[in-house]
N, C-alpha and C positions, 0 to 999 in steps of 0.2 A: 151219880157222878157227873154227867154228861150236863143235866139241868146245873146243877151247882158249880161246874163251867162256864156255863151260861152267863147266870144270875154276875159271877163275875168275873166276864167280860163286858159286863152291862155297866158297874159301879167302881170297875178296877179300874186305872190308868194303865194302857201299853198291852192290851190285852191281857192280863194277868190272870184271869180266868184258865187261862190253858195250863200253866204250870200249875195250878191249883188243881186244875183234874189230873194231871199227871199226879202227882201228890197224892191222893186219893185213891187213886189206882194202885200208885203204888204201897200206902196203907194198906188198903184194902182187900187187893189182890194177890199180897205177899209178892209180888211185883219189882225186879228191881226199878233204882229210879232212873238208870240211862234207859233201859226197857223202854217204862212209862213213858218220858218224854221224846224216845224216841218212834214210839206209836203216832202222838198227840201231832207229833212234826211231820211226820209222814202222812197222814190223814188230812191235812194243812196244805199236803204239794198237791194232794189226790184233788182235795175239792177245788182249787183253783188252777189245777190243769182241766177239770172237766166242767168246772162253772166257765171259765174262760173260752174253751172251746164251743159248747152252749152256747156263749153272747156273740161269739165271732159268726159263728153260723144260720144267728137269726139275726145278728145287722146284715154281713152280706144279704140275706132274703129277703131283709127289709128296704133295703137301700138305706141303712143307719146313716146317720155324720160320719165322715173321716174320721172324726177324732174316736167317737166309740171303736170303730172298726179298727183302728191302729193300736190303742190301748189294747184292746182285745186279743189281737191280734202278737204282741209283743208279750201277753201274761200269757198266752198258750202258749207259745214258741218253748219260752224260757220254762212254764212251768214243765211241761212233755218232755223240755231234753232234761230238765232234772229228772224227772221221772225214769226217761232211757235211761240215763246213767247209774240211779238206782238199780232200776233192774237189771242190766249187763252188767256193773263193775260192783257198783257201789262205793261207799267210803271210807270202807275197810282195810284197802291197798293203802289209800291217800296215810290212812290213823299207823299204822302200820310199820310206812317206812318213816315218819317222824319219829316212831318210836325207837326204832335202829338208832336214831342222831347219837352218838355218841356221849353229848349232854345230859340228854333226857336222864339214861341208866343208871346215872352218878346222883342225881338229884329226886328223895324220894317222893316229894310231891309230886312232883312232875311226871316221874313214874307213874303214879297211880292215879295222876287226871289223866295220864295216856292209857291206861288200862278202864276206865271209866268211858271216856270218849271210844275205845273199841268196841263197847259191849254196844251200846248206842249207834255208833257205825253199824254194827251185824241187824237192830233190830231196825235200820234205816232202810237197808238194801242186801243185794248183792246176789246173783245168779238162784240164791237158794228162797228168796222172797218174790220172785217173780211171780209166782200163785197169788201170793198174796195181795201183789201190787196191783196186778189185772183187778182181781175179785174187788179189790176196795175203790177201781176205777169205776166197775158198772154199776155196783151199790151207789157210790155218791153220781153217776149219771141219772141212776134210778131216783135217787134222792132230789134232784134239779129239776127234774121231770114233773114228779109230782111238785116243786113250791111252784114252777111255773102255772102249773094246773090251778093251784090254787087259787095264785094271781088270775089265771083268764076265770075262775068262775067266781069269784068277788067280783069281778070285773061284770062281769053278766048279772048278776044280781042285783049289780048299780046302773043296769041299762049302758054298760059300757060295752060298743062292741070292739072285741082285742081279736084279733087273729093268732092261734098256737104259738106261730114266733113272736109275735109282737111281748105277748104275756113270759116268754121267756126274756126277752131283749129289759122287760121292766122290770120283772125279777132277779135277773142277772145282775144291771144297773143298782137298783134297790140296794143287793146282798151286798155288792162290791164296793159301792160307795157308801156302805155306814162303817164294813168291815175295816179299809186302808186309812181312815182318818182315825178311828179308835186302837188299831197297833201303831 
C-alpha cells in the first residue's frame, strides 16, 4: 500500500498518491475511510515536524543560509504546534461544536459530513492519541536519521566528504524541495 502511494505521488498531480493509499487502506483493512485518511494526514504533520526540526538543527550547526534556516524554522514551528494541539485538544471539540450549529441538524448531508469529519477528528488527535503521536514522532526521527545516513554514505562512496549534519541538511533540502512543488 505504502509503495503504491508512492509510485503515485510520483505520476499523480497534487499528490494524489496519498488519498490512494488511504483508499487502499481502507479497502483493505476493512478501515474506515475518515480513519484512513485521517492516519495518512497525520503521518504527513509527523514527518514534516520532524524532517523540519532535522533541517533546522543541522543549518543552525552548519551555519546554513538564512533562508534555509527561516524556512526551516517556520515548517517546525507551525508543524509542532499542530502537532501540540493534536495531542492536547485535537479537532474533535472544533468538529463538534459546528455540529451543535443549529443548521447542520436540519440538513442531512451535512449532518453526516459532520459525523464523517468527527470520526477523522478522533483518528487526527486528541488527549487519547498522544501515545500514538509521540511513537509515530520517533519512528519518522528514526526514519530521517537513517535517509540522512544514506545520503552521507553515497556521499562517501563518491569521495564526497559530508559531515552527519551536512548529509542531513541535503536530505532534508532534497526530501522538502521535490515534496512542496509536487502537492
Amino acid at each position: 500500500v505504502l509503495l503504491v502511494g508512492y509510485l503515485g505521488n510520483s505520476v499523480l498531480p497534487v499528490r494524489l498518491g496519498e488519498p490512494l493509499r488511504a483508499a487502499l487502506v481502507h479497502r483493505r483493512e476493512r478501515v474506515g475511510m475518515p480513519e484512513a485518511l485521517g492516519s495518512v494526514l497525520l503521518e504527513r504533520i509527523v514527518d514534516v515536524a520532524t524532517l523540519a526540526s532535522l533541517v533546522l538543527a543541522a543549518g543552525i550547526a552548519l551555519g546554513a543560509p538564512s533562508w534555509i534556516i527561516r524556512v526551516a524554522a517556520l515548517a517546525a514551528t507551525i508543524s509542532i504546534g499542530v502537532l501540540a494541539v493534536l495531542a492536547t485538544w485535537g479537532v474533535a471539540p472544533l468538529i463538534a461544536l459546528g455540529a451543535r450549529y443549529p443548521g447542520v441538524a436540519r440538513r442531512h448531508l451535512l449532518a453526516l459530513a459532520m459525523q464523517k469529519l468527527g470520526r477523522l477528528a478522533l483518528t487526527l488527535g486528541g488527549p487519547h492519541r498522544r501515545r500514538v503521536i509521540g511513537l509515530a514522532a520517533g519512528i519518522s526521527t528514526v526514519a530521517w536519521i537513517l535517509e540522512a545516513t544514506t545520503f552521507w554514505l553515497v556521499g562517501r562512496s563518491l569521495g564526497i566528504e559530508l559531515a552527519p549534519a551536512g548529509a542531513t541538511l541535503v536530505a532534508g533540502v532534497a526530501v522538502l524541495g521535490t515534496a512542496v512543488p509536487s502537492a
